[in-house]
N, C-alpha and C positions, 0 to 999 in steps of 0.2 A: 788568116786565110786557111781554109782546111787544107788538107793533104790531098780530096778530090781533087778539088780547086786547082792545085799546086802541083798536081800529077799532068796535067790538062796544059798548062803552061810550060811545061819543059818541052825543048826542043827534042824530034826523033834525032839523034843521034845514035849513031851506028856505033855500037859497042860490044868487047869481045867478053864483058864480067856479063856474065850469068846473073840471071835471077836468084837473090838469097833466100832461101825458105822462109827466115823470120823478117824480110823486108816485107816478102810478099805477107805474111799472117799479119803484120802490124798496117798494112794498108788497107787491105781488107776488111779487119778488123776496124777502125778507122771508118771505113765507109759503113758497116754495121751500125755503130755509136751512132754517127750523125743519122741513120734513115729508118733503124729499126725503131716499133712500135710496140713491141712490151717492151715491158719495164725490166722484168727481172734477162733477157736476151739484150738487149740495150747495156745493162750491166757488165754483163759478160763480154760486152765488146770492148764495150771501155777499160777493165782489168787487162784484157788480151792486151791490149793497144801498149799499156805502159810495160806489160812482161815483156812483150817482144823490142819493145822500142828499148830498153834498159840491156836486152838479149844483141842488140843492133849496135848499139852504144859503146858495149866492152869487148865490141871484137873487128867492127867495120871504121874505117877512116872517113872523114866527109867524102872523100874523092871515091870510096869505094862502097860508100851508102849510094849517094848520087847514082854510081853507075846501076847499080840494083836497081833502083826507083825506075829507073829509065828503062830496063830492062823487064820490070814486072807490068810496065804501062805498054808495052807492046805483048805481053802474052793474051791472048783472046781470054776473057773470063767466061762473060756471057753464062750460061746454065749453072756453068760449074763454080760460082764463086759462093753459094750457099753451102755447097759441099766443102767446098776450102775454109769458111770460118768451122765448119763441124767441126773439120779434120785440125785445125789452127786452136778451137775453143778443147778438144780432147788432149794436146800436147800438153796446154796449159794446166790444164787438172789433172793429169799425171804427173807436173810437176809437183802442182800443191800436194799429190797425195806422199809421194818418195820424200817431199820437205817434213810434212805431218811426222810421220813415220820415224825420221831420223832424225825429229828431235824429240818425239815421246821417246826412242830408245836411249839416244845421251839424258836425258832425264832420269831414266830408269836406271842407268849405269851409276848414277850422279847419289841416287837413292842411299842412306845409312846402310849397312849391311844389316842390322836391325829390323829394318822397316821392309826387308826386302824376306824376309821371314814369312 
């Protein structure tokens, strides 16, 4: 069942946890993958989807994913959820660029002092 799907079936329950940032980027994202139509933005959902769900993973409990879910399925999206993968799909590539980065420099440190000549 997708996470649309499964967003749709939860009960509104009244809950005091806030919406998580990367609950909401990995649902969104999520709905991106399954409906968008190029190829290469379709990609990019799909990436997003496992960053943020791996991001969701090593920091939220079921009980406190849950309550996220529940609480990003009551924020109106509407206009603005194209804007939210933007802004969800630019966190993402800001990470890959600071990850790039910091491991060309441990590389570079890693370098012969020779070769660093």
């Amino acid at each position: 069942m997708s996470l649309a799907v499964g967003l749709s079936l939860l009960p509104a329950v009244a809950t005091a946890q806030a919406a998580d940032p990367d609950v909401r980027c990995m649902l969104v994202s999520n709905v991106f993958a399954e409906k968008e139509a190029d190829p290469k933005k379709k990609q990019v959902a799909i990436i997003s989807v496992a960053y943020y769900l791996g991001r969701i993973d090593a920091k939220l409990s079921p009980a406190q994913f849950r309550s996220s879910v529940i609480a990003v399925g009551k924020e109106p999206m509407g206009k603005e959820i194209a804007q939210t993968m933007t802004n969800c799909a630019r966190g993402l590539q800001a990470k890959q660029i600071a990850t790039a980065e910091l491991i060309q420099g441990v590389a570079k440190s890693q370098q012969p002092a020779a070769a660093k000549k």
